[in-house]
C-alpha positions as CSV (number, residue, x, y, z in Angstrom):
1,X,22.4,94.3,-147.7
2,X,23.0,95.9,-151.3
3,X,25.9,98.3,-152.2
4,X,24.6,102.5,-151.9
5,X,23.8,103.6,-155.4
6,X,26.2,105.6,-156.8
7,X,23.9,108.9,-156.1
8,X,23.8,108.1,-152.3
9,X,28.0,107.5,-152.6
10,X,28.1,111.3,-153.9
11,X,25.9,112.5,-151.3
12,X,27.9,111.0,-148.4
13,X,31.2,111.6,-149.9
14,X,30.2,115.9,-151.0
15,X,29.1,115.7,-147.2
16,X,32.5,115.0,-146.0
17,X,34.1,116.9,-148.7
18,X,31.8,120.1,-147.3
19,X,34.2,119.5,-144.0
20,X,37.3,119.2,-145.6
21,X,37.5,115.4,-145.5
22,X,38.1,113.1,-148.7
23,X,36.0,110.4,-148.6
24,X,35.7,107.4,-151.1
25,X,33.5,104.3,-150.5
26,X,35.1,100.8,-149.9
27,X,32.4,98.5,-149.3
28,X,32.5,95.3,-146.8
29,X,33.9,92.2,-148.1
30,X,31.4,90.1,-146.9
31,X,29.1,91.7,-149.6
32,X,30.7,90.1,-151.9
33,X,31.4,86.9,-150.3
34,X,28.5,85.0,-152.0
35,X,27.4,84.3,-148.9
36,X,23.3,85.2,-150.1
37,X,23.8,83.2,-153.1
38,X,24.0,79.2,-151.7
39,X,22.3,76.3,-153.2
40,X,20.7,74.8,-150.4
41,X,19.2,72.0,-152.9
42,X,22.7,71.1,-154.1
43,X,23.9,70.9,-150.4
44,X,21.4,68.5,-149.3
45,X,21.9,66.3,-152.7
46,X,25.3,65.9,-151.9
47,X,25.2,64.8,-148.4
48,X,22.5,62.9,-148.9
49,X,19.9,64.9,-146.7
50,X,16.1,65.4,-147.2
51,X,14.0,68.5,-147.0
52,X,12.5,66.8,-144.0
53,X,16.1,66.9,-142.6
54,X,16.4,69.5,-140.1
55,X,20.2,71.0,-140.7
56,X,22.1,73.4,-138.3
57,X,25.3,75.0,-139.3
58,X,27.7,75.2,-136.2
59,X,30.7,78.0,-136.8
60,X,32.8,77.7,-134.0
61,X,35.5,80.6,-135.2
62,X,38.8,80.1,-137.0
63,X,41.0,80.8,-134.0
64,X,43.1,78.4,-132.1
65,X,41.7,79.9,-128.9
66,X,37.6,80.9,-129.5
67,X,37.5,77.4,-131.0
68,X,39.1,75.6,-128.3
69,X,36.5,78.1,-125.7
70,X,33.5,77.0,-127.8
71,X,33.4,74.0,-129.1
72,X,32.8,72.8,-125.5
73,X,29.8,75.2,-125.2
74,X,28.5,74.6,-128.3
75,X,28.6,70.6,-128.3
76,X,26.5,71.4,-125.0
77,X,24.5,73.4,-126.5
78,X,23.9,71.0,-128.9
79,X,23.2,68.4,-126.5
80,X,21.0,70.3,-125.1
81,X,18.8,70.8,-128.0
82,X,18.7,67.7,-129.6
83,X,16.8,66.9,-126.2
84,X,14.1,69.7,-126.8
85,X,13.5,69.6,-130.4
86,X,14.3,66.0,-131.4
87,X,16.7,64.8,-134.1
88,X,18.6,67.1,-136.5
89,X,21.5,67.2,-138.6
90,X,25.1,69.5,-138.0
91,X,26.9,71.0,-140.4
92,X,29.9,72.6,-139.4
93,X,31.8,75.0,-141.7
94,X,35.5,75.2,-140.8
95,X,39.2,76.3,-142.1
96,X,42.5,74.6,-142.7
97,X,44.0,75.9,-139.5
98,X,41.7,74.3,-136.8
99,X,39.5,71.4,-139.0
100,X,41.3,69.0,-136.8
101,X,40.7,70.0,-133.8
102,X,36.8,70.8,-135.0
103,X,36.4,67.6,-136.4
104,X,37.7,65.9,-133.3
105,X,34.7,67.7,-131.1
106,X,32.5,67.1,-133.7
107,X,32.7,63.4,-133.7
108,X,30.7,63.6,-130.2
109,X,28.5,65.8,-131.1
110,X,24.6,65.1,-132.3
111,X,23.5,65.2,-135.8
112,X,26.4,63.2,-137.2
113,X,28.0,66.3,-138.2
114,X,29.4,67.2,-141.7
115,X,32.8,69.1,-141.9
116,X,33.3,71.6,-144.9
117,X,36.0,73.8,-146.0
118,X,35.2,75.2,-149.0
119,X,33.4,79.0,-148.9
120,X,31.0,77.6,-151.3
121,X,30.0,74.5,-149.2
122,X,29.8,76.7,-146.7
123,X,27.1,79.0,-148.4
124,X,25.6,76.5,-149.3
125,X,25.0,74.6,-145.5
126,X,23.8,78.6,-144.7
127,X,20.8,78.2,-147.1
128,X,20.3,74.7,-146.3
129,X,20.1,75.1,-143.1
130,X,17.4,76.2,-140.5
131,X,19.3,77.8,-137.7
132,X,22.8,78.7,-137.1
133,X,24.8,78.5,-134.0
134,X,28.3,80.9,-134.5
135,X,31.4,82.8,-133.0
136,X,30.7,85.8,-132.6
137,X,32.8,87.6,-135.5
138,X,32.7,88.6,-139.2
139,X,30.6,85.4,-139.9
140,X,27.6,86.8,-138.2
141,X,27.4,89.5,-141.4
142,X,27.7,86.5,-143.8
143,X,24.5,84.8,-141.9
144,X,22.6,87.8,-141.7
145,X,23.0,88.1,-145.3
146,X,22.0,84.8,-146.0
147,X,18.8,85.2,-144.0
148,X,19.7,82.5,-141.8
149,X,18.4,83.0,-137.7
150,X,21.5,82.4,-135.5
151,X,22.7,82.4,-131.9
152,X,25.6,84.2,-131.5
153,X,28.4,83.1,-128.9
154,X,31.4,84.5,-127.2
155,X,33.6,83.5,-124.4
156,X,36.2,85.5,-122.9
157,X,39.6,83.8,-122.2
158,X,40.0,83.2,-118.7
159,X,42.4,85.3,-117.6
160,X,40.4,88.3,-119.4
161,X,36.7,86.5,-117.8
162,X,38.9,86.3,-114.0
163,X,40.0,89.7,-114.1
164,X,36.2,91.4,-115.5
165,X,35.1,89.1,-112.7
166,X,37.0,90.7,-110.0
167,X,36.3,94.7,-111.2
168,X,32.8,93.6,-111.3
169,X,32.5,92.9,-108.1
170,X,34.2,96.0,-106.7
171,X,31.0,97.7,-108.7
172,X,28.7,96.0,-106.3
């Protein structure tokens, strides 16, 4: 993901100008988050991993709510793998607003997880790591930037999951 060149900018904007439209290009934050940029070396130095370490960033959202819904799942999920592929580490990139809570469901998961908060850190754990398991949200652009494979999760609330439920089955 690279910004257009300016020539392809002109192109697009004379084509909506043709129409009567102004047009201007804005980007997407995310590419310039830094989030291609991490030192995965420097990560693993500082929390004392090897390269033989295998390291999986966990993003469970920044929301009260998607992080209460996933952090269940995804400490399943977890579970669940750790069984199949054997022994890894966790890191788990979080924000101010729900570290608590994260760290809390954290402490049971596998891999003896390691909370972070910074947006450096957090690059950092992406090129580190092997795999990523996230929210589904903004952070998915920041991974595939970063090159890293992920799993992307999402759970309705329930009231929104009973209620899709119940048209659903009038579609049957």
């Amino acid at each position: 993901m690279v910004r257009p060149s300016d020539d392809v900018i002109a192109v697009r904007a004379a084509y909506f100008e043709r129409v009567g439209l102004s047009c201007r290009y804005v980007g997407h934050p995310v590419l310039e988050s830094g989030a291609d940029r991490g030192d995965g070396s420097r990560f693993r130095a500082a929390h004392g991993l090897t390269e033989k370490d295998a390291l999986i960033t966990v993003l469970p959202g920044s929301r009260v709510g998607e992080v209460r819904r996933l952090l269940p799942i995804f400490g399943s999920t977890l579970n669940h793998l750790e069984g199949v592929i054997g022994p890894f580490r966790v890191v788990v990139p979080t924000v101010a607003t729900v570290a608590a809570a994260v760290a809390a469901a954290a402490a049971a998961w596998p891999g003896n997880p390691i909370i972070v908060q910074q947006p450096e850190e957090k690059y950092d754990a992406f090129a580190a790591s092997r795999a990523a398991l996230a929210a589904s949200g903004s952070v998915a652009l920041e991974l595939a930037l970063a090159r890293l494979p992920m799993v992307v999760g999402y759970r309705l609330n329930p009231l929104t999951e009973a209620l899709l439920d119940r048209v659903s089955r009038y579609d049957r």
